[in-house]
C-alpha positions as CSV (number, residue, x, y, z in Angstrom):
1,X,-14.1,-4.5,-12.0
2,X,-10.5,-4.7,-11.2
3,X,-9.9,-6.0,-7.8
4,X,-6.7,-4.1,-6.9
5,X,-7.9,-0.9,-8.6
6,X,-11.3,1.2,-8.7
7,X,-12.7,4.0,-9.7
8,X,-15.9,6.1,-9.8
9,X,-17.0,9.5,-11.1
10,X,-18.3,11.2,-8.6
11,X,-19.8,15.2,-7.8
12,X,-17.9,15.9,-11.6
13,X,-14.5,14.2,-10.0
14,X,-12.5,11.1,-10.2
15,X,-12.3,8.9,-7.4
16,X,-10.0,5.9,-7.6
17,X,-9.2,3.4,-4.8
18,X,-5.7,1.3,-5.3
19,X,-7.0,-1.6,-3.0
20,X,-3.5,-2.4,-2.6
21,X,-2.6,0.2,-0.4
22,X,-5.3,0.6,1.9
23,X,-4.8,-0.6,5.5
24,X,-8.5,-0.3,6.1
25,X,-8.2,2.7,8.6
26,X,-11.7,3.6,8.2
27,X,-11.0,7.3,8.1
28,X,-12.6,8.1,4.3
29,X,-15.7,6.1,6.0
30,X,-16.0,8.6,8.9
31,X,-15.8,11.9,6.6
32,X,-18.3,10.5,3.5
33,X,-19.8,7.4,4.5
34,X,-22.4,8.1,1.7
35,X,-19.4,7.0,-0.5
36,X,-17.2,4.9,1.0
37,X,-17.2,1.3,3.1
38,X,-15.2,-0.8,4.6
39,X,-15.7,-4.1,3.3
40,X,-15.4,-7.7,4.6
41,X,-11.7,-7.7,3.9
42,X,-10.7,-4.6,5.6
43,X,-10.2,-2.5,2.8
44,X,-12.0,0.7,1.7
45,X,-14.3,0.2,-1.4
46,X,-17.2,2.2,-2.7
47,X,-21.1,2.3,-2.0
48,X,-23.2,0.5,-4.0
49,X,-24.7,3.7,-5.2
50,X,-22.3,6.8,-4.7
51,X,-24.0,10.0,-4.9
52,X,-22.7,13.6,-5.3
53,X,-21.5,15.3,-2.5
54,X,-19.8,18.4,-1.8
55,X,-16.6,18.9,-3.5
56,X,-14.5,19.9,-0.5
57,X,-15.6,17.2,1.9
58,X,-14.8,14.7,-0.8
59,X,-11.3,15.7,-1.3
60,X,-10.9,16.4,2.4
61,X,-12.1,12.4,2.8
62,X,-9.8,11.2,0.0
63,X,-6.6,13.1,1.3
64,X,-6.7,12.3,4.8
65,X,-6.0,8.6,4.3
66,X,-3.0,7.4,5.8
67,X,-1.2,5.6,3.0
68,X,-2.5,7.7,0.2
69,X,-5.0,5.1,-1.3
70,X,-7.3,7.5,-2.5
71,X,-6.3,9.4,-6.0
72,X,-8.8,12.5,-6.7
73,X,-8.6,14.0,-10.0
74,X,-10.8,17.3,-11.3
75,X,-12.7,17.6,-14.6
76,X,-9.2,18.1,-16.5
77,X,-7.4,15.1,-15.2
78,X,-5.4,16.8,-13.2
79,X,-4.9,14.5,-10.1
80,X,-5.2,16.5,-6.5
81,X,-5.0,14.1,-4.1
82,X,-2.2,12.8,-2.9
């Protein structure tokens, strides 16, 4: 897995994480914690297992980071967040 850049299907969307953005805010954590951690480097990563979850908390959790870490795509590909 690429350190700078993850990603993980999740409840039928794409979640990525570009690790080089995130400035560890912690807000993602607080919405779906079930999905996302902060990790010993201060940077947003996923659980170890990342279950489904409802659709619009996880797009409400990826688009209310800061710095626009967090890239949501649908089904299609078509990105929604940022």
């Amino acid at each position: 897995m690429d350190d700078e850049y993850r990603e993980r299907e999740i409840s039928g969307m794409t979640v990525g994480i570009d690790r080089t953005l995130c400035i560890g805010s912690g807000n993602c954590t607080n919405l779906a914690p079930e999905v996302f951690v902060i990790d010993q480097e201060n940077i947003v990563d996923f659980q170890d297992e990342t279950p489904d979850i409802d659709a619009g908390r996880l797009e409400e959790a990826t688009a209310i980071c800061p710095v626009d870490a967090l890239i949501l795509t649908d089904e299609n590909g078509e990105q929604i967040v940022p």
